[in-house]
N, C-alpha and C positions, 0 to 999 in steps of 0.2 A: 567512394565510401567502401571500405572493409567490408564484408559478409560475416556477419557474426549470428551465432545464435544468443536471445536474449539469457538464456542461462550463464554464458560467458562474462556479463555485464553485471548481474542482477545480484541483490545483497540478501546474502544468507541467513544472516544474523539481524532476525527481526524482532521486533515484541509481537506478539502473537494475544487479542484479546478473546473475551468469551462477550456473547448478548446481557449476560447478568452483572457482567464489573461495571461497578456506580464510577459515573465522571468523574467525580472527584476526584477519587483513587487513581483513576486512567489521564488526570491532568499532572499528577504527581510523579507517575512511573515515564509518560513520555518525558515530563522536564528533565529529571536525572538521567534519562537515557539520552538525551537532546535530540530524539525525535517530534515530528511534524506529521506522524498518520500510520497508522496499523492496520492489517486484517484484523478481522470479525469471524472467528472460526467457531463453530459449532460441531461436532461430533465429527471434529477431522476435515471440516469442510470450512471453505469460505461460504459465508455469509452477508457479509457486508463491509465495510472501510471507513473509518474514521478518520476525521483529521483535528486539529489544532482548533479551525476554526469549526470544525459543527460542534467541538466541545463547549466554546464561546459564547454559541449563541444556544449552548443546553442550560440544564440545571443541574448545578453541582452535585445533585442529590439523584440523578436520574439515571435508567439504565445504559448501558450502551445502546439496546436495540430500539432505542426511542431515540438515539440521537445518529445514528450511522445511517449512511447511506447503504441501499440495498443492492446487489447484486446485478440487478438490473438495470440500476443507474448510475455505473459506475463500469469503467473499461478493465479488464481481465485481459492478463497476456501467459500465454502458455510457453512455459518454457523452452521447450522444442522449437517456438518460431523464431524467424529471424527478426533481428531487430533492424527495422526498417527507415530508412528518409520520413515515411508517413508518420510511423508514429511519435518519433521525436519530433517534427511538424505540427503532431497535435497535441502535442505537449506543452509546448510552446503555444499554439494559440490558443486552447483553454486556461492557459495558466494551472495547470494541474501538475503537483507537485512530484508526484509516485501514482505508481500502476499496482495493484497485487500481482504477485506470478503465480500459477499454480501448473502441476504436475496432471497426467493424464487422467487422473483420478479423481482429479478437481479438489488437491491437498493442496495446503498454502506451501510453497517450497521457496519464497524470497518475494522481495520486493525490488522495484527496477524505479528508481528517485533521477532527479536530473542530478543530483550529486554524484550517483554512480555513473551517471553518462561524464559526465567533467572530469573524473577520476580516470573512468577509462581512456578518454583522447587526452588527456596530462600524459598520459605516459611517453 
């Protein structure tokens, strides 16, 4: 396997949510963007991560930070590292779709999807 660092990989071009956008609206903006899960940023910071499905089993009517996962339950991968055997390993056996990236600041600066992994070894 290549040595790469996961910023090499990881996609730039995110939706980036807040705690306060109601689902709804956050089931609307992923469909026409045809994503499947966003950061949860807060004053510059990650927060938490949503996906498709905690939108599902939310209420249309509810906040994000009632339906996201928190920070803590949820894997973070920092740009600078490398992107590893292990963690696409664990990608794959959680079935989890996307990782958030974030910068040393603990800024959201991309997201790293098994689609960008597919993309990157396509080439």
């Amino acid at each position: 396997m290549i040595i790469m660092k996961i910023k090499e990989v990881m996609n730039k071009e995110f939706i980036e949510l807040s705690p306060n956008d109601i689902g709804g609206e956050v089931v609307q903006m992923l469909y026409k963007k045809r994503k499947n899960y966003a950061p949860v940023v807060e004053d510059g910071k990650l927060v938490g991560w949503i996906t498709t499905l905690d939108l599902l089993a939310g209420c249309k009517h509810s906040k994000i930070e009632d339906l996201m996962l928190f920070i803590d339950e949820i894997k973070v991968l920092k740009e600078e590292d490398e992107l590893t055997e292990e963690i696409i390993e664990e990608m794959i056996k959680n079935e989890d779709i996307a990782y958030p990236v974030v910068n040393n600041n603990d800024e959201v600066v991309g997201t790293l999807s098994v689609f960008d992994l597919l993309k990157f070894y396509k080439k």
